[in-house]
N, C-alpha and C positions, 0 to 999 in steps of 0.2 A: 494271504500266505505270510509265513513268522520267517523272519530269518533262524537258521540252524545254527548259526553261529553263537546269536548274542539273545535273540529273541523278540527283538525287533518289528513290529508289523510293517509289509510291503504295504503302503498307502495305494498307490497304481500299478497298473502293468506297464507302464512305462517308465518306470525305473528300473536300472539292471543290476543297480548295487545296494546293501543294505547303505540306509542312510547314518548306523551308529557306528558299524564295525568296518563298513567298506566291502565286504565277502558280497561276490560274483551269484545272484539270482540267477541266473539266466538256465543254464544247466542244473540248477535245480527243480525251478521251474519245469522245465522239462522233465525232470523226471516226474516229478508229480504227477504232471497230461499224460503219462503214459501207465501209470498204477504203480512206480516205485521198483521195476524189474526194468534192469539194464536188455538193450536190445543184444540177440544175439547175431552177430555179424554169421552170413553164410560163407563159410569157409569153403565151401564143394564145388564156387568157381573161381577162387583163389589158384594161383597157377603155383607148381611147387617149385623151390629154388632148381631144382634140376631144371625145369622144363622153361624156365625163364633165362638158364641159363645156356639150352641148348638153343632157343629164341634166338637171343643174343648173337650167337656164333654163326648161325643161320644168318642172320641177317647182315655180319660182317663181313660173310663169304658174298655173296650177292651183291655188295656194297662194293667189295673189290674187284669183282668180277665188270659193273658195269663202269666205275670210274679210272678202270685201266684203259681203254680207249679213249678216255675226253682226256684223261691227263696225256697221255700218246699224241693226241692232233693239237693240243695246246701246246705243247712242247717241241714239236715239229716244225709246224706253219706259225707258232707267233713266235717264240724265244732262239728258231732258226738253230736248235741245237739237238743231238740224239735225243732220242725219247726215252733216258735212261730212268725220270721220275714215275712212267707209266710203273715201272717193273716192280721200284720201290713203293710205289700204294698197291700193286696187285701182290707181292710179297707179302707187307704190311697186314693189310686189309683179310687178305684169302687165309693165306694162313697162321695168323692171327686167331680167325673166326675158328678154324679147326683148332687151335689150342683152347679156346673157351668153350667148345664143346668140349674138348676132353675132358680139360677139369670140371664141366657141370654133371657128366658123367660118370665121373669116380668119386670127387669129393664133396659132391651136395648132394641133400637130403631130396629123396622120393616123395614125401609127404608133405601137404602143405603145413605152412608154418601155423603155431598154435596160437591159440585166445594170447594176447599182452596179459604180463602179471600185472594187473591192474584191476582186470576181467578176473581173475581168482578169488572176491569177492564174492558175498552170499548172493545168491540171484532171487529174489522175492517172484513168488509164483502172481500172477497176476490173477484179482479177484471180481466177482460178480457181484454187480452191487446188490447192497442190502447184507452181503457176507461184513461181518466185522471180523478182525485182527487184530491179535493180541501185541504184534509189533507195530501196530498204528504209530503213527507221528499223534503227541499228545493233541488236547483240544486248543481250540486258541486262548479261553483263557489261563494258558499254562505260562508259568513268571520260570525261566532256567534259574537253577540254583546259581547264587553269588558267590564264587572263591575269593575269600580272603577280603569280602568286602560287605558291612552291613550297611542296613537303611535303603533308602529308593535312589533310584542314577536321576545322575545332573542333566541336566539339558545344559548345552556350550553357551546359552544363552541368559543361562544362572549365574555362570563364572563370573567373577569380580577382576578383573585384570591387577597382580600384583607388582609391586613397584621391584626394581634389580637391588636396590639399596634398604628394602623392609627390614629384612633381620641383621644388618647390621645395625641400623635407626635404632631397633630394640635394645640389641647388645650392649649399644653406649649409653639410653637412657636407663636400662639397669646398673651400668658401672657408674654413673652418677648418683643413683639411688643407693649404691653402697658407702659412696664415699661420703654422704652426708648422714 
């Protein structure tokens, strides 16, 4: 596999990163093992904001319903004082849950939520082999065109490490060269 990036060959599969540019294999990889078409998530058991959020409200009501008697006998028999906090979590809690049903009711949506705009991408149909394609990923020996840069890439272990003070050293041995 080439990197997309730079063009790079993946030497193993256990590298996750191109070795020139750093750009993340792994998800690409993947899509390749799968023919180049993004999976489609099933949306049809996705639960819609309504109903997640009648959920919710449900399970608030219920929630205050059975922790108003433990907050009541804790309140009672240990802190020796009215069990005025029971009323405040069944309050709380109960009708709480009936306003979060209301508003999942009125102001969210019925339908479940759509594809991420990330998903609005082309979706490449998936092919049987021996089929070729015309939007194929090139051959390997494909070289990505160079922006702004002619001749073959360095290797880091071509580089000559330059000195901090080189183009000054020059600077003054040309202003000597003038003044003789």
């Amino acid at each position: 596999m080439f990197c997309p990036n730079c063009g790079q060959e993946r030497l193993t599969e256990a590298t996750n990163f191109c070795s020139r540019c750093g750009y993340l294999l792994t998800g690409t990889a993947d899509l390749l093992r799968i023919g180049g078409s993004l999976p489609i998530p099933d949306r049809s058991k996705t639960p819609s904001r309504r109903t997640h959020g009648i959920k919710q409200g449900a399970f608030m009501m219920i929630l205050g319903v059975a922790l108003f008697p433990i907050v009541g006998i804790i309140a009672t028999f240990l802190f020796h004082m009215t069990p005025w906090p029971a009323g405040v979590v069944l309050f709380g809690l109960f009708f709480g849950g009936l306003v979060r049903m209301a508003y999942a009711l009125m102001f969210e949506e019925k339908s479940p939520p759509g594809l991420p705009p990330a998903a609005n991408l082309h979706i490449a149909e998936p092919q049987l082999s021996g089929q070729t394609s015309n939007s194929a990923l090139p051959p390997t020996s494909f070289t990505p065109p160079l922006t702004g840069r002619t001749g073959r890439w360095l290797d880091t272990n071509e580089l000559e490490p330059h000195s901090v003070t080189d183009s000054t050293t020059k600077l003054l041995e040309m202003e000597d060269d003038s003044q003789n």
